[in-house]
C-alpha positions in Angstrom: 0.0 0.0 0.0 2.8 2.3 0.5 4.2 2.3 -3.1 1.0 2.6 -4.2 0.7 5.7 -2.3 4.0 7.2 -3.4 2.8 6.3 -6.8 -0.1 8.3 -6.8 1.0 11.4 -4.9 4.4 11.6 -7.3 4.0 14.8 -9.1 3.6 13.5 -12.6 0.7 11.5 -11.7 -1.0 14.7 -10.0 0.1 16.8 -12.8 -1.3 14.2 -15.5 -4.6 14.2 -13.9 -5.0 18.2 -13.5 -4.3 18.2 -17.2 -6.6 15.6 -18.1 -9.7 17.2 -15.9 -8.6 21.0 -17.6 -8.8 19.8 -20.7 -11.8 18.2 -21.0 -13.0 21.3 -19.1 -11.7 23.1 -21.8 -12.7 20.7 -24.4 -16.3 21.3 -23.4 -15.4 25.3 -23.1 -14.9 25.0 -26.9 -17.7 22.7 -27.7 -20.4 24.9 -26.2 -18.8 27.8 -28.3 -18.6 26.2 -31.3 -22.3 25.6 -31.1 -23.8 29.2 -29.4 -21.5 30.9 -32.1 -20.1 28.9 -34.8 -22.8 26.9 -35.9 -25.0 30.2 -36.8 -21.9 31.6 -38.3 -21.6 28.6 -40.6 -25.2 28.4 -41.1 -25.0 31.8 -42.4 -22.5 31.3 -45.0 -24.4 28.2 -45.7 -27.4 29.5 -46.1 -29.7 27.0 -44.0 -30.9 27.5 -40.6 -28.9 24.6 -38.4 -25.7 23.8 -39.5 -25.7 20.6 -37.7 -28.8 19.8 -39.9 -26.7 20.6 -43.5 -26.3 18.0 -45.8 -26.2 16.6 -49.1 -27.5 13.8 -51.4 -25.9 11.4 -53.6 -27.7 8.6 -54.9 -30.1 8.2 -52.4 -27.3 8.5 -49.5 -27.5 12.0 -47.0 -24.2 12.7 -46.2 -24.2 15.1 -42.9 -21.9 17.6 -43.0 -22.8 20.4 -40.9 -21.7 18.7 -37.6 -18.1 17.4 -39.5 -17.6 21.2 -39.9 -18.5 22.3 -36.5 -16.0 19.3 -35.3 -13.2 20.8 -37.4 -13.7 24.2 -36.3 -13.5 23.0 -32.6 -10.9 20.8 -32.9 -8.7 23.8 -35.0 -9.4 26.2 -32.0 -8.5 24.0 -29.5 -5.0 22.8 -31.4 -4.7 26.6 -32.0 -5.1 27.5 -27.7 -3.0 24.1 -27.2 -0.1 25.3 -29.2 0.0 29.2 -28.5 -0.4 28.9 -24.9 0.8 25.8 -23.7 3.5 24.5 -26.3 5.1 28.1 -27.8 5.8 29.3 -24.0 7.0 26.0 -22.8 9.4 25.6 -26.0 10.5 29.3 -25.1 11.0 28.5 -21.5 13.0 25.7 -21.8 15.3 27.2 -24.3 15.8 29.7 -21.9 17.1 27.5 -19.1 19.5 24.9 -21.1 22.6 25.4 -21.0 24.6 26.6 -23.7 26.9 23.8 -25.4 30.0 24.1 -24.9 32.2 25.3 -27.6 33.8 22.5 -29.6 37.7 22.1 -28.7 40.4 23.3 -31.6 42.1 20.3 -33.1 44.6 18.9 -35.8 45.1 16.2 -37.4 48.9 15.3 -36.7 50.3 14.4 -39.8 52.3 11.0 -38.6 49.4 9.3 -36.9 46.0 11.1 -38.2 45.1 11.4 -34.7 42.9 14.5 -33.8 45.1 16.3 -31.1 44.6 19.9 -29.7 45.9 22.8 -32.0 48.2 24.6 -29.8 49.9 20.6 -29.0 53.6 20.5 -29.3 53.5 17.1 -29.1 51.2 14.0 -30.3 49.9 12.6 -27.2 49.3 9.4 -29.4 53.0 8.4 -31.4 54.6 11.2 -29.5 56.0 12.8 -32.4 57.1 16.7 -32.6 54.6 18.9 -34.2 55.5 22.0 -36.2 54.8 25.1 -35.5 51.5 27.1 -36.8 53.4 30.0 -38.9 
């Protein structure tokens, strides 16, 4: 019982669990949006009076497109909210706090071995032979 117990109360469990209860919130949020105000705008441009309702006919078969739309446009405002306030400032954050790499060391190649050595070496650390001088 006690590992079970640390499982639950480790932080990526609690923090999974907010995120799943705010986003359906949310998810709802947009759903009732889509249909107090996007349906009529869609009917509008449609020219019926339900969107949800919309459809067409093709040999006999209704296809329903009205509530496909209204689907799309909720989905494409929740991907937009997703991504500009939950993905663009986390990206930015953590480029903020990564270290910087460090800065790749100067080396040559010496010319007995091909071993990569430092540039300002003397001396191969590798066959131990003398390096000339950078003129």
């Amino acid at each position: 019982m006690k590992g079970f117990r640390a499982f639950i109360l480790r932080g990526n469990v609690v923090d999974l669990s907010v995120g799943v209860v705010i986003g359906s919130a949310f998810t709802a949020l947009v759903k009732a949006f889509g249909d107090a105000f996007l349906n009529p705008l869609i009917a509008v441009f449609l020219g019926s009076r339900q969107t949800m309702g919309a459809s067409f006919t093709v040999h006999g078969q209704r296809f329903t497109y009205g509530s496909f739309l209204t689907a799309l446009v909720v989905f494409l405002i929740t991907a937009a909210v997703v991504y500009f306030l939950v993905v663009l400032p986390m990206t930015k954050l953590l480029r903020r706090f990564q270290p910087e790499p460090a800065p790749a060391a100067v080396t040559k190649v010496c010319p007995e071995c091909l071993s990569k050595i430092p540039e300002r070496a003397t001396r191969c650390a590798f066959c131990t032979v003398e390096q000339p001088t950078a003129a």
